[in-house]
Structure formats: C-alpha cells, structure tokens
N, C-alpha and C positions, 0 to 999 in steps of 0.2 A: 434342437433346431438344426435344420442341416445347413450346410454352406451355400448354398442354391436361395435358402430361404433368409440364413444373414445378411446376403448383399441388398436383400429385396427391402431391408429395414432402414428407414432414413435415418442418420446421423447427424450428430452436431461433432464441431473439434472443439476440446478441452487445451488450455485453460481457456473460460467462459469471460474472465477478467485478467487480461494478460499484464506483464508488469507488478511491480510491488503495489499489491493490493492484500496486504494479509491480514491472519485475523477476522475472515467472514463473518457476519450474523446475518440474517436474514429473519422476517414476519410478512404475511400477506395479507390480507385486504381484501377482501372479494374477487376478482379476477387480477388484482396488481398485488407485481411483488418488491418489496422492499429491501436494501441491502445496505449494509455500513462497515466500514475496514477499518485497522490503523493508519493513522495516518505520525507519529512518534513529532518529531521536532518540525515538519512542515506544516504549514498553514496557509487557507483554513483549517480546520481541524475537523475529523470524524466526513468523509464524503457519503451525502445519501444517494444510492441510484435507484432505478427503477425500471422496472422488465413486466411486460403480458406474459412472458415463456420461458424465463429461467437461463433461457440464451443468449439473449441480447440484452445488454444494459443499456443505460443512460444516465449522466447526471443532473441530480434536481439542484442541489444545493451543498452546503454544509453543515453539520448543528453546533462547532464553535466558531463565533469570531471577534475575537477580542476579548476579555475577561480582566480583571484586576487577580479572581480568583484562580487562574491558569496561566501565568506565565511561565514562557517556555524561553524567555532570556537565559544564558549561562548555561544551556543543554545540549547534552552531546547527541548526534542528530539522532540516535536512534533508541533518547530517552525520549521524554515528551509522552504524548497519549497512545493509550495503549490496549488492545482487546476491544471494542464497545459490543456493547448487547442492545438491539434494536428488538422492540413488542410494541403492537399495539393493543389496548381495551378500552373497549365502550367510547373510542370517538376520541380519544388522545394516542400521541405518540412515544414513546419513553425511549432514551437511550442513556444507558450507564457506560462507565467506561472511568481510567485509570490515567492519571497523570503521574509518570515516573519520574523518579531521579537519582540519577546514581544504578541505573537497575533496578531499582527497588520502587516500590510503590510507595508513593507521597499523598497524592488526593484521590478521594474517588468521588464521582460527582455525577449527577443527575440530571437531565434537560428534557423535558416534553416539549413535543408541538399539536398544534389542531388536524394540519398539514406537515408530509415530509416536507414541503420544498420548504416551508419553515413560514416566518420564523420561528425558530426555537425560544428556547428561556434561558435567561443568564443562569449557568451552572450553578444547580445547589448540591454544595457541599454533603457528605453523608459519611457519617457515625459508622468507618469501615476500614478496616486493614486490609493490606493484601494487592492483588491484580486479577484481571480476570472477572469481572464483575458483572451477571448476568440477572434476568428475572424471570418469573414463570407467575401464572393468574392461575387460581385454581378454579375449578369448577363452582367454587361459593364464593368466589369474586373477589378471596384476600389475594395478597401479590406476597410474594417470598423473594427475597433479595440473597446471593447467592454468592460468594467468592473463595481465593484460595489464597492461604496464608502460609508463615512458618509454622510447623509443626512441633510441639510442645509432645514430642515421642522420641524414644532413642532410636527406632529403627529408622526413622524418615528422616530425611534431611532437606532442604531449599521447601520451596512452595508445596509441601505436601497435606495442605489438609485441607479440605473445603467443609465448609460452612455457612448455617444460613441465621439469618434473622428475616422477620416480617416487613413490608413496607408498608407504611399508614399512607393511606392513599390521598386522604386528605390533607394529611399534612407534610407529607414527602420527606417524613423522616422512619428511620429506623424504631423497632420499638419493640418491647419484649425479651425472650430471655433468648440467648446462640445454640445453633443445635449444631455439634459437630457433625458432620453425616458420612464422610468416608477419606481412607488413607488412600486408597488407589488400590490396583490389583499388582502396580509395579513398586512394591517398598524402596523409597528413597530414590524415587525417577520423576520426580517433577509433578504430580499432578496438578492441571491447569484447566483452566477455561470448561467450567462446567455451568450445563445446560439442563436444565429438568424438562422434561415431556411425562406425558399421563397418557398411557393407553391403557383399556380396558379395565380400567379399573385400578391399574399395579404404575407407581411413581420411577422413569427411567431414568437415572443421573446419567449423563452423557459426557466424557471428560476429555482431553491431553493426556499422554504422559511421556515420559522419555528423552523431552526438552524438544525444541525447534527446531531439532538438525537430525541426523540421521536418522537417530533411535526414536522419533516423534511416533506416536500410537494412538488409536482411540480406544477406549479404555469406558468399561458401563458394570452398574451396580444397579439394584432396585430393591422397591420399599415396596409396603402395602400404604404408610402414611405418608404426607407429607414430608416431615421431621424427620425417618424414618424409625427402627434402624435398616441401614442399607446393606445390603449384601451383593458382594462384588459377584459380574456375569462370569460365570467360569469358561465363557467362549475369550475373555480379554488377550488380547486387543482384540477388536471386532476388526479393525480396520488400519492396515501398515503397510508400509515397503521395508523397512528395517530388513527383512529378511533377502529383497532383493539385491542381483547383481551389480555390478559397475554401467554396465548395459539397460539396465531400467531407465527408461526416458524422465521418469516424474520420481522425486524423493522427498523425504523429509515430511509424506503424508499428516496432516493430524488438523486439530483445531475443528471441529464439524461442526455447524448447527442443521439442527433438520428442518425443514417446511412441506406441510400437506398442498399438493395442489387441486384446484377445482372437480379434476377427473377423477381424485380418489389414490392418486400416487404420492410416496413421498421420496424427496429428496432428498441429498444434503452439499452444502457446500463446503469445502475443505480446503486449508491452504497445501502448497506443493512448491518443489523448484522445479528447475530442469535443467540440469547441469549437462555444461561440453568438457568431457574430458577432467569430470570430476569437479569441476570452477561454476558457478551460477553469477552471474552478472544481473540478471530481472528481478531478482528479488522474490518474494514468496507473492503464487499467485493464485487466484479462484477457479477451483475444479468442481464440476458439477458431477453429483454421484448419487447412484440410483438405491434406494432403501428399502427391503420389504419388511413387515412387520409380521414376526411368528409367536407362538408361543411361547418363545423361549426369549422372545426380545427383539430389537431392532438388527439386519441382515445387511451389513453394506457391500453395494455391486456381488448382487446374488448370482450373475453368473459369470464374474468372470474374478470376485474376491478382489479385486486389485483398482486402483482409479486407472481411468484410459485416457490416451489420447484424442481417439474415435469412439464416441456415447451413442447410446440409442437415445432416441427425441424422446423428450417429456410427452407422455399422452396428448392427442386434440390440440398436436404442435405441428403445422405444416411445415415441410420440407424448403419452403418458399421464404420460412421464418429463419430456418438454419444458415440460409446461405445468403443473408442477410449480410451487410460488410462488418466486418467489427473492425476498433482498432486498427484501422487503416491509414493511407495519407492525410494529410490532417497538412494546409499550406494557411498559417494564418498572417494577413495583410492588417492586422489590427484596427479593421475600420469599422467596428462595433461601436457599443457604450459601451460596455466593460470585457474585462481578460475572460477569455473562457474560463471555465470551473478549472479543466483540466491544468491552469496553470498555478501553481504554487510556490511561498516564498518562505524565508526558512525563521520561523520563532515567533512571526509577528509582520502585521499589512505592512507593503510596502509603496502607499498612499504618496507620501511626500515626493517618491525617489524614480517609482517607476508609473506611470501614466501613457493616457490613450491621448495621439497629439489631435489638436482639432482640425473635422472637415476631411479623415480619417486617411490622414498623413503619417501612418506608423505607429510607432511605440518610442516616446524618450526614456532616457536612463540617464540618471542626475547622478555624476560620479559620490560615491559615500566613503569616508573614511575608513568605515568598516569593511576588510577584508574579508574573502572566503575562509580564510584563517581561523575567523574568532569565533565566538558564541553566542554572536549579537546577532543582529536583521541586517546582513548587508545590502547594497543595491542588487537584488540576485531573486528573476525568478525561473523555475524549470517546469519540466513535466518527465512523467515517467518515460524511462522508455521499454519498449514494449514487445519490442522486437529484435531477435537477437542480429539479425542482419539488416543494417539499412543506413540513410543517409540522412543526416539532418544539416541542414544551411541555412544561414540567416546574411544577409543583406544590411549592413549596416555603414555607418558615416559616422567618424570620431576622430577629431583632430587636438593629440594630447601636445601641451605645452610642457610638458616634463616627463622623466624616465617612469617617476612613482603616480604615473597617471596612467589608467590602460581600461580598454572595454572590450568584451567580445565576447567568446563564446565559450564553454564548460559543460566539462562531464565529470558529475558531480557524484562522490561516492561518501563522504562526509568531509568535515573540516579540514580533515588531516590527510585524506587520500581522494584528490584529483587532479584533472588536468584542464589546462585552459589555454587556447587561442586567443591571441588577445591583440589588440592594435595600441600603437604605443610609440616612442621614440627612442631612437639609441643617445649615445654621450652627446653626437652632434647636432642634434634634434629631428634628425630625419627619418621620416614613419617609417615604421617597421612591423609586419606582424611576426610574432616571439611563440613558440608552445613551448608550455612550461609544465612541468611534473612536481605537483605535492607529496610526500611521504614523509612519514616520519617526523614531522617538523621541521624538515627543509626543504626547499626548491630546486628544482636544478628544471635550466634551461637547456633543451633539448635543441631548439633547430629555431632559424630568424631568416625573415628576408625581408626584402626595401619593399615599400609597396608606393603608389601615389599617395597625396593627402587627398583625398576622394573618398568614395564610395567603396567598399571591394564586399564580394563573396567571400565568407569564411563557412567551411563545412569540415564535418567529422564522418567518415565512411565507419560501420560495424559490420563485426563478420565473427565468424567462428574462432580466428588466429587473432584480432585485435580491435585499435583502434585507431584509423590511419585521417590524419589531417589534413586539409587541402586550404589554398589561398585563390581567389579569380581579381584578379588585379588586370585585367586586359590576356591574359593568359594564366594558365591553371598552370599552379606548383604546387607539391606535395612536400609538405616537411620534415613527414617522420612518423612513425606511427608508434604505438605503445601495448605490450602484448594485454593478453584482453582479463588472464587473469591478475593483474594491479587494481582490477576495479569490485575484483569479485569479493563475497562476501569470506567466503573462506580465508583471503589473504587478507582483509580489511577487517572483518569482525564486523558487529551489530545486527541487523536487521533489515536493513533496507534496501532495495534495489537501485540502481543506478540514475539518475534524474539527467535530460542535459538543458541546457538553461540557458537564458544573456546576462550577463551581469556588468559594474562597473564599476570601481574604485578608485581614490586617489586621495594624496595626503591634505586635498584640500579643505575646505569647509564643507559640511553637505550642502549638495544644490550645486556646486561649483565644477562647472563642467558638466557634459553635455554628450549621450551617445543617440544618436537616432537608426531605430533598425525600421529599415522598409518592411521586410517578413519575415516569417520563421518558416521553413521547409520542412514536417517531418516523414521521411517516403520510407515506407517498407523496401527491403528487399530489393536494391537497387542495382541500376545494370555496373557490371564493372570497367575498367579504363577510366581516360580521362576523360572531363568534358564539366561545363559549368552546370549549374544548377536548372538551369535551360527556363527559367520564372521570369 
C-alpha cells in the first residue's frame, strides 16, 4: 500500500481503554461486544463494558458486589481479583476469574448472568488451582475450563503450566479427569492467561508469557483435540515489544483474547503501558489489534508486527465512530441517584460513609477511622486516571475540630504509596490545607497554608515532570508538587494504575464528621498558569 493510499485509511488511537484497565477478555453477541478487566482490591469488582465497534466503550455494570465468598478485607491493593474470562452460550453469560492473595491465587470463582448489565449470581466457587482462569464451548456444546498453575517440572518454574478440566454446564462444577496441555514455548517465563479458539478444525491455545513487565509475550501452541497433545507455534511469541527500544511508545505487550467480528475480521485486545522516560503512572491499558488467520495459525498486526498507537478501523466501522469522544472531561455535580460506575472504593461498598446528599446537593463523606494507610474500606472513593496530562478539582466544605481529622483530595497509588491534599487544622485550630506524601510507612508533610473555614478548591495539575497541587481559597496557591515517577508502577510495584479520589478520615467514631464536596472536575490536558477551576 503506498503512503498516498495509507493516509486515505481511517484510523482509531489506541489505547481503546485508557487507564488501568488490564487483563482484557472479550465475547460478542450478535452485533454487540462485550469486555471485562481486573479490577485487583477495588470495588465493584470485574467492570462489564460494551461497544458496536471495538472502539468505543461504555460501562454496563459489574459482576461482583459484595460476597461473604470474596472478601478483599486485609488486601494489598493489587491482590484481590484478577484475569476474568468473559463467554457467552446459548442465552447466558459466564465470567471466571481469580481472587488473590499474597500474589498467589486463593479462589477461583464462577458468575453467569441472562444480561451483561447483570445481575450477575453470587460467585460459585470452583474445584481449581492457579490464576488466569478462562473458558472455551466446543462445537458439541461441552465447555472446558482452563488455567495456569505451579509447575510440577524441573525446568519451569512460577505459573508455568496450564491446564484443563471440563465444566458440567448444569451443575457448574468441575468434573472429570485434568489434562495438562502445555509448558509454554518460553521454559520457566511465566506462562499465563490462556485462551482456546478452534479454527478450521485445529484447537489454538493462545497464552502470556515472560511476566507483566517488559518481557510480557504472546506465546501459541495447537492440538488436533481438545485435550490435546499440544504442540508449541514455532513462530512464539507471535506478538511482543520485548525486543523494542527505550523509544517505543507502548510496552510490556501481552495478555490477548481474540474476538470475530460481524464483517468477518478478527481482533484482539491486549494489555500495554506507556511509559515517560521509562516510569508508567496509567497502569496497564486496552489496545486494540488487528489478527489474520493463516495456515500456520493466528497473525497479529499483519502489517506492521507490532501494537500502534494509530490502528486501522475495524471493517463496516465509520470514521464518525472513531472520532467519537472517549475518556474525556467527565465534571461530576453528584446530582444523580447513584455514583457513576466509573467510581470505585477500595475492598468493599462504601454505603454508610460516602452518599449522594438529597435534592442533588453534592456528595458527603462521613469521616472513618479507617485510614488510607490500612487494609480495610476507608471513607475513600477514586476513579482511574486516564490521562497522563490533566487537571482534576473537586470543590468541597469540611470544618475539622481536631488535627487527626482531615478530608480532601488523593492520588492514590496503594496504601503505602500516596499523596493527599487535605483540609484540616493546625495546633491552634485554624484550617489549613496540608499535602502530604506516603512512602514507605511514613508521612512526611510537604507544604500548608491557612485557608477560610469555608468552602475552597483543592486541585491536582499532571503532566509529564509530575504532580503539582493547588489551593482557590479566594486566590490560587500552589503548594508543591511531587515528581511523577513516586506514583509509578516501577518505583511502587504491583499492578495498578494510578486512581484520584475524595476521601475522609478521622480518630472519631464512624459517621462522625462530615465532608461535603460540590464536584469533582476531571479535564484532560489542561491549559497551564494559574487560574481556578473556573466551574
């Protein structure tokens, strides 16, 4: 194709799902496609969205909320659930998926619905080791249950073996004898997150391997059976950036499931980062990637080998669809019936603490005992963020009666690594907003100034160098900012992308005390200088 006829091709920008959304599955439906990600120690649990065109999402629902069999109390944030696999057949919905702890996989568990938007079914438990837990329907209607365990080899080592047992459809349990089916084509590099597809007659195991970070790969073997045996694609990895430079915009490729669409193409979605100067602050997010199917097996981004930034459109996808908004400003005034999907609180509902006031007078925040500190459900909900540049402010009113009382605003990286603006009192009682830096298991306070006991803007500017705080108390002050790799995964460890949130705490009883936020601002890309949030 010449460069005359490239430009002439409409495009979409990848990622599809920006933000910590990793972990993709996907299944479609007739003309609609379905999707589900991890979602590790936040709740709800497991988000379902929904797209005509692969490009644009939306969310329906969630498939856990609340369980006796799921608690994610005493979890470090980027234990909790982990992988899900979304299929549907014959008029239900299935999604499997993996409660961790400790790193290690503790439950694996089961939910159908009729409908994605739900509801779902209280998680049944299931008869399985391991993480990563996916399904596949054969063409005579049994279902095969799927995951990757420790490896009982001396050459493998961690999560290297997958394996299957059947799932009795009626009774939603495991049954029958285990088939080992493959070590991976990378001995003792993780293989993870395996997917079975049937084309032409010949069974494709579709894998991970090489862990979540740099060395992440997709990784494919095939059967003639089911069961197999499987023999590894000697094209493995089909699909990596491992080999790319420092300069490669997207890394850490891996995780794929595929989906056929209407026109006859298939795709796959894949998790990715995109690291500034080596650091990733987003967390791993959804790239959409184009697959041809040869003789030899599945072909991802056939002509260009690598995920892009800028994709060709899905078939019978208009140009109109692409340029659609995604992930954009998003200004919420709280005066719905319920928190958008998009917001999340960490281990378990935060019913009691945080509510919509009536006559749609904001959001309260009932200060809790529980700190951002601990491993419990404090007063605390966020949302991802999304965008490496931009501005978020919230508008809020809190008049604390003691130093160990404070509410406002966080950027949330886990329990041990963030930062928070907050409204509060010094020795002498007189309001102050405080930013304050977590690390390590200690605090250290950065920067204070006197504010009114009133109302004030408190906002957080992101950018490529960091992340710089501001106060509108009658006039804009800037506190102090914090470079941008303390948030990143690379300095922090786990999994998760960055959240920012409102929360509230204090040594009181819960309920006691009181923070009311007008809105929550969150803007892409916002102009630089000073100036309020102008809402």
């Amino acid at each position: 194709m010449s460069a005359s006829e490239c430009a002439l091709v409409p495009t979409f920008a990848n990622p599809v799902l920006a933000g910590s959304h990793p972990d993709p599955s996907i299944c479609r439906v007739g003309e609609d496609f379905y999707l589900v990600t991890s979602t590790f120690a936040y709740y709800p649990g497991i988000p379902v969205l929904h797209s005509r065109d692969l490009v644009n999402w939306s969310p329906l629902g969630h498939v856990v909320r609340g369980s006796s069999r799921l608690s994610l109390t005493g979890l470090d944030v980027s234990d909790g659930i982990w992988a899900p696999t979304i299929r549907h057949h014959e008029g239900t919905f299935y999604v499997v998926a993996t409660l961790a702890k400790g790193r290690h996989g503790s439950v694996t568990f089961l939910s159908t619905a009729a409908e994605p938007v739900g509801p779902w079914s209280d998680p049944i438990v299931l008869d399985a080791e391991g993480i990563d837990p996916s399904l596949f329907f054969d063409d005579d209607g049994r279902c095969w249950f799927t995951a990757c365990r420790d490896a009982a080899h001396p050459d493998v080592t961690g999560p290297g073996e997958l394996w299957m047992r059947e799932l009795d459809l009626d009774t939603l349990a495991l049954t029958g004898p285990t088939h080992v089916l493959w070590h991976g084509a990378l001995r003792g590099a993780w293989v993870e997150a395996p997917h079975l597809y049937k084309r032409d007659g010949r069974y494709h195991l579709i894998a991970a391997e090489g862990g979540t970070e740099h060395h992440h790969a997709v990784t494919a073997a095939r059967a003639d059976a089911v069961t197999g045996p499987y023999t590894t694609d000697p094209r493995s990895p089909l699909l990596t950036h491992r080999h790319r430079g420092a300069a490669e915009p997207i890394h850490n490729v891996g995780h794929v499931d595929l989906v056929d669409t209407p026109a006859g193409e298939t795709w796959a979605v894949a998790l990715g980062v995109r690291p500034t100067d080596g650091t990733h602050t987003l967390g791993r997010e959804v790239f959409l990637v184009p697959v041809e199917w040869t003789a030899r097996g599945p072909v991802f981004a056939p002509d260009s080998g690598r995920v892009q930034l800028s994709e060709r459109l899905p078939a019978q996808i208009t140009v109109a669809a692409a340029e659609a908004l995604r992930d954009g400003r998003v200004l919420d005034r709280f005066d719905g019936t319920a928190l958008a999907p998009e917001w999340y609180s960490l281990r378990g509902p935060v019913d009691g603490l945080v509510s919509l006031r009536s006559g749609g007078d904001g959001l309260s925040i009932r200060l809790s005992p529980e700190p951002l500190t601990s491993t419990g459900t404090p007063a605390f909900i966020a949302r991802r963020q999304q965008h490496l540049r931009l501005r978020a402010s919230t508008r809020i009113r809190f008049t604390a009666v003691a130093q160990t009382r404070e509410a406002g605003l966080a950027v949330f990286q886990n329990h041990d690594r963030h930062a928070t603006l907050a409204l509060t009192v010094d020795a002498s009682g007189i309001p102050h907003a405080v930013l304050t830096a977590r690390k390590a298991g200690s605090d250290t306070r950065l920067a204070a100034v006197a504010v009114t006991d009133g109302e004030v803007v408190l906002a957080v500017d992101s950018d490529e160098s960091g992340y710089t705080f501001h106060v509108e108390d009658g006039t804009w002050t800037t506190l102090g900012s914090i470079e941008r790799p303390f948030f990143s995964t690379e300095r922090a460890g786990g999994f998760v992308g960055v959240h920012i949130g409102l929360y509230g705490t204090g040594d009181a009883e819960a309920g006691q005390g009181e923070a009311l936020i007008r809105w929550f601002d969150y803007a892409p890309a916002p102009s630089s200088g000073a100036g309020g949030a102008g809402v």
